[in-house]
N, C-alpha and C positions, 0 to 999 in steps of 0.2 A: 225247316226254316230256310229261308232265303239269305243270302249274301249281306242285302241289305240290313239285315238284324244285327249283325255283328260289326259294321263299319261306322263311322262318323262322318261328319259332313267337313268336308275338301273342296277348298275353292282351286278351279284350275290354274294352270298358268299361260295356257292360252286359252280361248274362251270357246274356239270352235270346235265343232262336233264330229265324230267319224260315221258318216252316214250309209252307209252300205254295207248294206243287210247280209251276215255272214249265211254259206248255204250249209252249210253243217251243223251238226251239235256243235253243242259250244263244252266241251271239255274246262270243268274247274280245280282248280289245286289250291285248298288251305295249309297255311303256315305261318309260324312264328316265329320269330330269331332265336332260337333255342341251340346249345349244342348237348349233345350226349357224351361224358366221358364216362369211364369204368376206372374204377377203384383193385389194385392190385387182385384182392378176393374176389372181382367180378361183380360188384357193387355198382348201379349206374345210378352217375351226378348230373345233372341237368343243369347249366346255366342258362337262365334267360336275361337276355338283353332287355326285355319289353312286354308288356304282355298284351300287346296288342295284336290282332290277329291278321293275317296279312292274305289277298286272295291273289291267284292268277288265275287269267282265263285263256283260251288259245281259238284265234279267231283262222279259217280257210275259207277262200271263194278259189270253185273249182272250174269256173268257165264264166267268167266275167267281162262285158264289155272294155273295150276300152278305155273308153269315157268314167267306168268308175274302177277301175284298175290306177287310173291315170288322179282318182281323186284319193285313194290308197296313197301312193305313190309320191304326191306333194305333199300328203300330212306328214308322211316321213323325212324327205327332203328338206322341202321348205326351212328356214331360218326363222322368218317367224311365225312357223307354225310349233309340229311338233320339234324339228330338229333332230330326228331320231331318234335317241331317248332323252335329251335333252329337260324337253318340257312334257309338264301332263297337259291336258285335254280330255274334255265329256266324250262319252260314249253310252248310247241306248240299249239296253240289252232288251229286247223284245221279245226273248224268252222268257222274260221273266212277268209275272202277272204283275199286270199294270208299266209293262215296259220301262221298266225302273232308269234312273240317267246314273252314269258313277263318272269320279274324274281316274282318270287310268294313264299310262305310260307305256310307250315300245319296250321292251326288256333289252333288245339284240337289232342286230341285221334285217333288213327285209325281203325275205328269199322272192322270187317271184319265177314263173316261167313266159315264154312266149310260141304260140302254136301258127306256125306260119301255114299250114296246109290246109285245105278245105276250108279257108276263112280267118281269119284271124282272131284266135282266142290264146286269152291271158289268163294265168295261176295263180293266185296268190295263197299257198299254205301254210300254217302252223306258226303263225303270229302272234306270241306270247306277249299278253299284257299286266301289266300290274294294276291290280283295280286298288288305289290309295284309299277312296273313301266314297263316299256318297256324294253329286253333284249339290251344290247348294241349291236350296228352296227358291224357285222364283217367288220374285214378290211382286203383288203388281199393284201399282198406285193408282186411287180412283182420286180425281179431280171433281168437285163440287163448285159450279158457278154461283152466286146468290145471285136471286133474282131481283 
C-alpha cells in the first residue's frame, strides 16, 4: 500500500508547490504519537496521543542548478511562502504511481552546499518533510451557456 491509503485530505496553507524533482530514493518513516513505558516487572504501556498515522519523507538533490536550488531555497525562506516550517505546502511525489500530490511541511534547517570549482554546483541533502495528509481533490467547474 501506498502513503496515500493511510492519510486524509489537508488543505495547505500556502497553496504553492515544491517542484523539483528530488534525484534520490525518497526514503519514508511511519509513525504515530505513541510513547512506550515499562511497568516495574518489565511490562510495556503504550500511550497513544492519536491514532492517526503520521508519514516523513526525506527529499536530496545532489547537483542541482542554480535556478532550482534557488527555487528550494525561497520555499524555505520566503514569509509568504513556506516560512521554514512555518506553513505547509503541496508537494508531488512522482514516485508514486500516478504521481500522488500531499500537503507536507520542512521539519528543521535547510542544509544546503555550494561547489565553486569546475562550475558551479549546488546540494541540497536530506530534507525531512512531514507529509500531514493528502493534497485536496481539484475540482473543476464546467460552465454551460444556453443557447
Amino acid at each position: 500500500m501506498e502513503m496515500w491509503e493511510y492519510l486524509s485530505e489537508v488543505a495547505p496553507q500556502y497553496e504553492g508547490t515544491l517542484s523539483v524533482t528530488p534525484q534520490t530514493a525518497i526514503p519514508f518513516l511511519y509513525a504515530k504519537n505513541q510513547k512506550m513505558f515499562f511497568t516495574d516487572d518489565g511490562t510495556p504501556k503504550i500511550s497513544s496521543r492519536a491514532s492517526q498515522s503520521f508519514v516523513y519523507i526525506t527529499l536530496s538533490w545532489k547537483n542541482i542548478s542554480e535556478a532550482d536550488a534557488n527555487s528550494i531555497i525561497d520555499m524555505w525562506n520566503d514569509a509568504s511562502k513556506a516560512n521554514g516550517i512555518a506553513r505547509s505546502f503541496l508537494y508531488t511525489n512522482l514516485a508514486e504511481t500516478g504521481s500522488k500530490s500531499y500537503t507536507v511541511r520542512f521539519t528543521g534547517p535547510l542544509p544546503g552546499t555550494v561547489y565553486p570549482w569546475g562550475g558551479l554546483r549546488h546540494e541540497i541533502t536530506n530534507i525531512k518533510l512531514l507529509v500531514e495528509g493528502r493534497a485536496p481533490a481539484v475540482t473543476t467547474t464546467t460552465t454551460t451557456t444556453a443557447a
